[in-house]
C-alpha positions in Angstrom: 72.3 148.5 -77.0 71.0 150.4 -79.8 72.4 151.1 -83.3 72.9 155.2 -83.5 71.7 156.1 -86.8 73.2 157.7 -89.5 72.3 158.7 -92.9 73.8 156.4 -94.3 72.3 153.3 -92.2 68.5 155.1 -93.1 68.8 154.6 -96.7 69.6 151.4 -96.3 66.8 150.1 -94.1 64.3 152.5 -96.1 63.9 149.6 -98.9 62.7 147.2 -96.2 59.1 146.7 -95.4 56.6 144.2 -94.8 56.3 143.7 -98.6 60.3 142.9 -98.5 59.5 140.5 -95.4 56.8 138.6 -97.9 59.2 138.2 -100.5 62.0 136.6 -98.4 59.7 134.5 -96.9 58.4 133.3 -99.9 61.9 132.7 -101.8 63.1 130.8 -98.6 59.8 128.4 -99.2 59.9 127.6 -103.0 63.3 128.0 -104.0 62.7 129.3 -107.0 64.4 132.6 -109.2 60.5 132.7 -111.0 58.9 135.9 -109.7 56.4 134.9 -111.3 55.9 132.0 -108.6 57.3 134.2 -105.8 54.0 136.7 -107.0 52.1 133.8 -106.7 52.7 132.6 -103.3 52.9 136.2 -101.6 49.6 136.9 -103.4 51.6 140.6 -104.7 51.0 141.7 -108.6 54.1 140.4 -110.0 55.2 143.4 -111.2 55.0 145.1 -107.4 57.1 141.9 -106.6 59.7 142.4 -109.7 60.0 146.3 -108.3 60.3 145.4 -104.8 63.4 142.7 -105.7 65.0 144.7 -107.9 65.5 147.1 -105.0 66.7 145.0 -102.7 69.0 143.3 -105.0 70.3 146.6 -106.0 71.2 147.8 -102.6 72.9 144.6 -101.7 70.3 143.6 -99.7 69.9 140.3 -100.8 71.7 138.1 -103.3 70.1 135.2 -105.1 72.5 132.0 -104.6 72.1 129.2 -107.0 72.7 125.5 -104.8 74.2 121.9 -106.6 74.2 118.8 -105.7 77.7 118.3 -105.9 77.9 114.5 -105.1 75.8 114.2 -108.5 78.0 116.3 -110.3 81.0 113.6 -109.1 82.1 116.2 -106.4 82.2 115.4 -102.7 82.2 118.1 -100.7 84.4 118.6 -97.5 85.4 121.2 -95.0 88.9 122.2 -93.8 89.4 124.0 -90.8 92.9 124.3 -89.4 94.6 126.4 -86.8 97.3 128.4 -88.6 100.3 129.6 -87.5 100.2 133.8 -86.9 103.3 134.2 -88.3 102.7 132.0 -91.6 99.1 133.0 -92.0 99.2 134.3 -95.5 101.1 132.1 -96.4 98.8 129.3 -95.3 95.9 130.8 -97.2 98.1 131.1 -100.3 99.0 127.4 -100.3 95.5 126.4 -99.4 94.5 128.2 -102.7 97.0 125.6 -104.8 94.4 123.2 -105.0 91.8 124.1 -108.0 88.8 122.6 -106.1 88.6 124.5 -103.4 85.4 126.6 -103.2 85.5 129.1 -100.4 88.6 130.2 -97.8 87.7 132.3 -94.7 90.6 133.3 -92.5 89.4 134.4 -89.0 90.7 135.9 -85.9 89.7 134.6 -82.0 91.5 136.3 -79.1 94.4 134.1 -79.1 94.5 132.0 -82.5 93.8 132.5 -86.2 91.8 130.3 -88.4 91.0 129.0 -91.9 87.8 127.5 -92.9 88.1 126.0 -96.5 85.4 124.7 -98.4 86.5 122.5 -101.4 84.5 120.0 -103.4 86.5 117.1 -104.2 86.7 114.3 -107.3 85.2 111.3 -105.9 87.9 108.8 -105.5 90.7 111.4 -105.0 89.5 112.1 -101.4 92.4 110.3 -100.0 94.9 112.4 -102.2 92.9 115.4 -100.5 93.8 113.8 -96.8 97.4 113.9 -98.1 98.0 116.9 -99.2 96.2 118.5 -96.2 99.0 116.8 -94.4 101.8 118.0 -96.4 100.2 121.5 -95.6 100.4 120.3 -92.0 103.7 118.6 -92.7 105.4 122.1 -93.7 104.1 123.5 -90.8 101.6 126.2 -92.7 99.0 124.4 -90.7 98.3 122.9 -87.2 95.5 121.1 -86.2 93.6 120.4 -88.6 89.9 118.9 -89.2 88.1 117.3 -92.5 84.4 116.5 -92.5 83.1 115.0 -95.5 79.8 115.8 -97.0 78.9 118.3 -93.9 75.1 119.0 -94.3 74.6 122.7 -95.7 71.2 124.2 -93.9 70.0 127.7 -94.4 67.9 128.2 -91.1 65.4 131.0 -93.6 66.8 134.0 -92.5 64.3 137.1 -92.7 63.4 140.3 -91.7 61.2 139.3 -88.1 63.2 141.4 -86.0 62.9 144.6 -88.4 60.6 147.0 -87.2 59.4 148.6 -90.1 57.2 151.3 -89.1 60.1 152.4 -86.8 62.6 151.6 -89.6 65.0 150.1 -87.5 66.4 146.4 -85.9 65.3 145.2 -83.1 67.8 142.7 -81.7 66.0 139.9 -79.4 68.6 138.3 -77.8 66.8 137.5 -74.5 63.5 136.3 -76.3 65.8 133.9 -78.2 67.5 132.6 -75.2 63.5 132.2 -74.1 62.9 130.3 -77.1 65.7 128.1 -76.4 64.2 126.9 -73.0 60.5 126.6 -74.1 62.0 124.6 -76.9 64.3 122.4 -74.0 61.1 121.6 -72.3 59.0 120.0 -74.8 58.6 116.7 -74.9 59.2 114.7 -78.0 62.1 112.8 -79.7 64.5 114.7 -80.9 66.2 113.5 -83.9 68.1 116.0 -87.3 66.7 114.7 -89.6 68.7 113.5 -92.9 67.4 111.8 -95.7 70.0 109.5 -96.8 70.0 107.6 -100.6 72.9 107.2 -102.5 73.7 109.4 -104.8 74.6 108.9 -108.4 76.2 110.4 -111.1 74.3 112.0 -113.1 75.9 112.3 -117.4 76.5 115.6 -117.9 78.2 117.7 -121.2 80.4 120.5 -121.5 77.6 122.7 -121.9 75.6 121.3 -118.7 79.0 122.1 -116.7 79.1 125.9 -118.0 75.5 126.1 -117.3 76.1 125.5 -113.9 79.4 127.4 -113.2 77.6 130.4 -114.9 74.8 130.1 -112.2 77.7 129.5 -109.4 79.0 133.2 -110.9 75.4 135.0 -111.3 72.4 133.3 -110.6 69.9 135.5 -112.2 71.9 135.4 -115.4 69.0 134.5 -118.0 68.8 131.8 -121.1 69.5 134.7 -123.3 72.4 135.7 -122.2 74.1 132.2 -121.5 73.1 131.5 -124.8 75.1 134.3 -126.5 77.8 133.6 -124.6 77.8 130.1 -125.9 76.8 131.6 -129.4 73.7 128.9 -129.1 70.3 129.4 -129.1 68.4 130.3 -125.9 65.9 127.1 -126.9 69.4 125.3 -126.3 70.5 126.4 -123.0 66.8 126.0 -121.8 67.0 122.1 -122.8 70.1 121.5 -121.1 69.1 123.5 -118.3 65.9 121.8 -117.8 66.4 117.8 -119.4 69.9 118.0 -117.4 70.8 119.8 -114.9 67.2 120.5 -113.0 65.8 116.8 -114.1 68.7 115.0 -112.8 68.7 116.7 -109.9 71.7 118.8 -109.7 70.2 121.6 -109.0 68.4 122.1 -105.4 67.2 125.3 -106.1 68.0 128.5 -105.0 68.3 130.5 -102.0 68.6 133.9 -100.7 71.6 135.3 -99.3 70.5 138.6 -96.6 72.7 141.6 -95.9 70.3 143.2 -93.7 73.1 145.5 -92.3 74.7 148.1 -94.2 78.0 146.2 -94.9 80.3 149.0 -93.7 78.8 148.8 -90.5 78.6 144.7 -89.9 80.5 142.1 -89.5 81.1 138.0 -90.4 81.8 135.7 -87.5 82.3 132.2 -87.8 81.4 129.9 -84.6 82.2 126.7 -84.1 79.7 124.7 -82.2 80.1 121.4 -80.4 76.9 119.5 -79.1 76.3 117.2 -76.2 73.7 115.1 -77.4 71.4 115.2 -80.5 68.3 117.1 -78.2 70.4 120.6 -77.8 71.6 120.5 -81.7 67.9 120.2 -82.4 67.0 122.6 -80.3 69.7 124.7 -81.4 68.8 124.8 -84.9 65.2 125.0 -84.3 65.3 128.3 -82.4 67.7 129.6 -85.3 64.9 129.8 -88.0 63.7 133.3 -88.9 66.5 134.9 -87.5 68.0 137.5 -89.2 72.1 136.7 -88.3 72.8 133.3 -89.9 73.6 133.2 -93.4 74.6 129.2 -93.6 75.5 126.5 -91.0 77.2 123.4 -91.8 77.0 120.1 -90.0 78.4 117.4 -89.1 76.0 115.1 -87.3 79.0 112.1 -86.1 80.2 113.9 -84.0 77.5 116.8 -82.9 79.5 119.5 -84.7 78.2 122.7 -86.6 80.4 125.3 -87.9 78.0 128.5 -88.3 78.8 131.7 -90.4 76.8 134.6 -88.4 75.9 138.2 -90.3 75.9 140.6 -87.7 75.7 144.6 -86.9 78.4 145.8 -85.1 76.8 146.9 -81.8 75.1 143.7 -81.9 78.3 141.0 -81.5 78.9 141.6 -78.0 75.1 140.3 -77.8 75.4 137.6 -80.2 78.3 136.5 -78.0 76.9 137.5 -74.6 73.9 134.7 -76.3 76.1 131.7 -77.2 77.7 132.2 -73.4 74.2 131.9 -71.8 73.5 128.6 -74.2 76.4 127.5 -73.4 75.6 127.8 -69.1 72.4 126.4 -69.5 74.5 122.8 -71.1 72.8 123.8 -74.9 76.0 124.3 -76.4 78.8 122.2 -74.9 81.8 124.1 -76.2 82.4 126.7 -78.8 84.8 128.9 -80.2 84.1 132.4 -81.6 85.8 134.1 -84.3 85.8 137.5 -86.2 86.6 137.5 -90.4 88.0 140.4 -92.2 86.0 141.0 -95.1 88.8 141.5 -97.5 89.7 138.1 -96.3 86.9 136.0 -97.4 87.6 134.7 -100.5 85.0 132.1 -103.1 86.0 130.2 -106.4 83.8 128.7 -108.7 84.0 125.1 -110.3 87.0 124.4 -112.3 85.4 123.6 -115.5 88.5 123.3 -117.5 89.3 120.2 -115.6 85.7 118.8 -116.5 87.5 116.6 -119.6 85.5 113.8 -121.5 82.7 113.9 -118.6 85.2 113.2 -115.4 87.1 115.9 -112.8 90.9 115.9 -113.5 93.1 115.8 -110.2 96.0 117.7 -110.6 97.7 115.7 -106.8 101.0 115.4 -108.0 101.0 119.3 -109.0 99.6 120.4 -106.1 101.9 118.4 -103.5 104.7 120.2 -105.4 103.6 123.6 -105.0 102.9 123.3 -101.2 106.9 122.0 -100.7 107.7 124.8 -103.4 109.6 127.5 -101.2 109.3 130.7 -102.3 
């Protein structure tokens, strides 16, 4: 099925072209915010490269996404996703909310059952207190089943602009020569393992000025020395030491990454799937074949137990598609089980790092305060 144009949709895809496709590309490779670098390794004049990101950023195309180490921060990270009740679904969300660490709540819809996926990042040392009071949410009956899964590996699969045809100025959705991928990828011969580099991770001493640093870069990644220091009323020499001796030499920063919106966002739509894996050689082979796609904005997983929880960017024409795919993987024993869902977009919901609980270089945990408010009827 093909999209039916409409002015609107052409102006959109009118800034993308092959020069666009470079750019991506080459931000998905280095991680940087430099375009300097990103002129550099797409061999454009940087100031063809400045023009051409400027456009996309300023038609929503693309947004630059700073990533942390949180475990070095003193942060471990953990995902929540509980069944809700349909009845108490707001309500759910609200209370979810209560707890100052949380980082990102998506509620979403399947055909019988709604959803919330919460993303918190949580004191080290306090994770218990977390497991409680995601029972006393369960316990008060906001929630149902519920899962936690601690330090879920974050992986962006380099999402791109391969299926844009940019002489015809249009998407070309190749849901068939995916599934074809998937089976040439089945068939090779090799041991299959996801690979994960595992060290301990320690924390790193940070100030006051490191942690504003960072939740500044949470807020707007592209925000410059300049104007982080005249927020701080410092000097921009300032910012760039703590920037640089701290938070990049310790290693709290990964880098950054782009975040696509291909599709005009009046005429898309978020899914979030929930994947579960027989063996280690079909999630292998499942993320493999998802690289240089243009639908998967982030994918997070958890390798105990062969689980990945994917958040999918889609066109509207195209989810019956997208989910006519995942049913095919899922005949031909890739996928062992999944479950599909649709998010409202006025139900997706971010927060960025409580700073004013960052006190004398450790994360206050406010449990007692936030048991109460979950019992709190109102």
């Amino acid at each position: 099925m093909e999209w039916r144009e409409c002015p609107s949709y052409r102006k959109y895809v009118k800034a993308i072209d092959e020069n666009c496709a470079k750019i991506i590309s080459a931000l998905n490779k280095i991680k940087s915010r430099n375009l300097s670098l990103i002129a550099r390794e797409t061999g454009m004049p940087p100031a063809l490269v400045h023009y051409y990101y400027d456009k996309l950023a300023r038609r929503g195309i693309i947004k630059l996404k700073a990533i942390f180490n949180f475990n070095k921060l003193g942060l471990t990270p953990v995902l929540l996703m509980a069944k809700v009740p349909h009845n108490l679904a707001d309500k759910a969300c609200e209370k979810l909310k209560v707890n100052d660490y949380w980082r990102t709540l998506i509620k979403s819809y399947t055909s019988e059952d709604v959803y919330c996926y919460g993303m918190y990042t949580i004191p080290q040392g306090m994770e218990r207190k977390f497991e409680e009071f995601a029972e006393q949410l369960k316990r008060y009956k906001l929630i149902e089943s519920v899962k936690l899964y601690w330090n879920p590996e974050r992986i962006c699969p380099n999402s791109n602009f391969q299926w844009f045809n940019s002489k015809a100025k249009k998407w070309e959705f190749h849901w068939k020569a995916w599934i074809e991928e998937v089976s040439k990828l089945l068939e090779e011969k090799r041991k299959y393992q996801v690979e994960r580099e595992e060290e301990k991770e320690v924390l790193v001493p940070l100030d006051d000025t490191d942690i504003f640093i960072i939740r500044k870069l949470e807020e707007d990644a592209e925000i410059t020395f300049k104007e982080l220091a005249a927020i701080l009323e410092v000097t921009p020499p300032t910012i760039r030491y703590h920037y640089y001796k701290h938070i990049v030499n310790y290693g709290v920063l990964i880098g950054y990454e782009p975040e696509l919106y291909p599709y005009p966002k009046q005429f898309s739509r978020r899914v979030i799937v929930n994947l579960k894996f027989s063996n280690t050689k079909t999630l292998w082979v499942f993320l493999k074949s998802l690289e240089n796609k243009p639908f998967t904005q982030q994918l997070f997983l958890h390798r105990k137990d062969l689980t990945a929880i994917m958040k999918a960017y889609l066109m509207l024409d195209q989810v019956i598609g997208f989910a006519k795919a995942l049913s095919e993987l899922t005949g031909m024993g890739v996928i062992a089980k999944y479950t599909y869902s649709i998010v409202d977009p006025s139900e997706y919901w971010t927060n960025l790092l409580p700073v004013q609980l960052y006190v004398k270089g450790k994360w206050k945990y406010q449990h007692e305060e936030y048991m109460s408010k979950v019992a709190k009827v109102e």
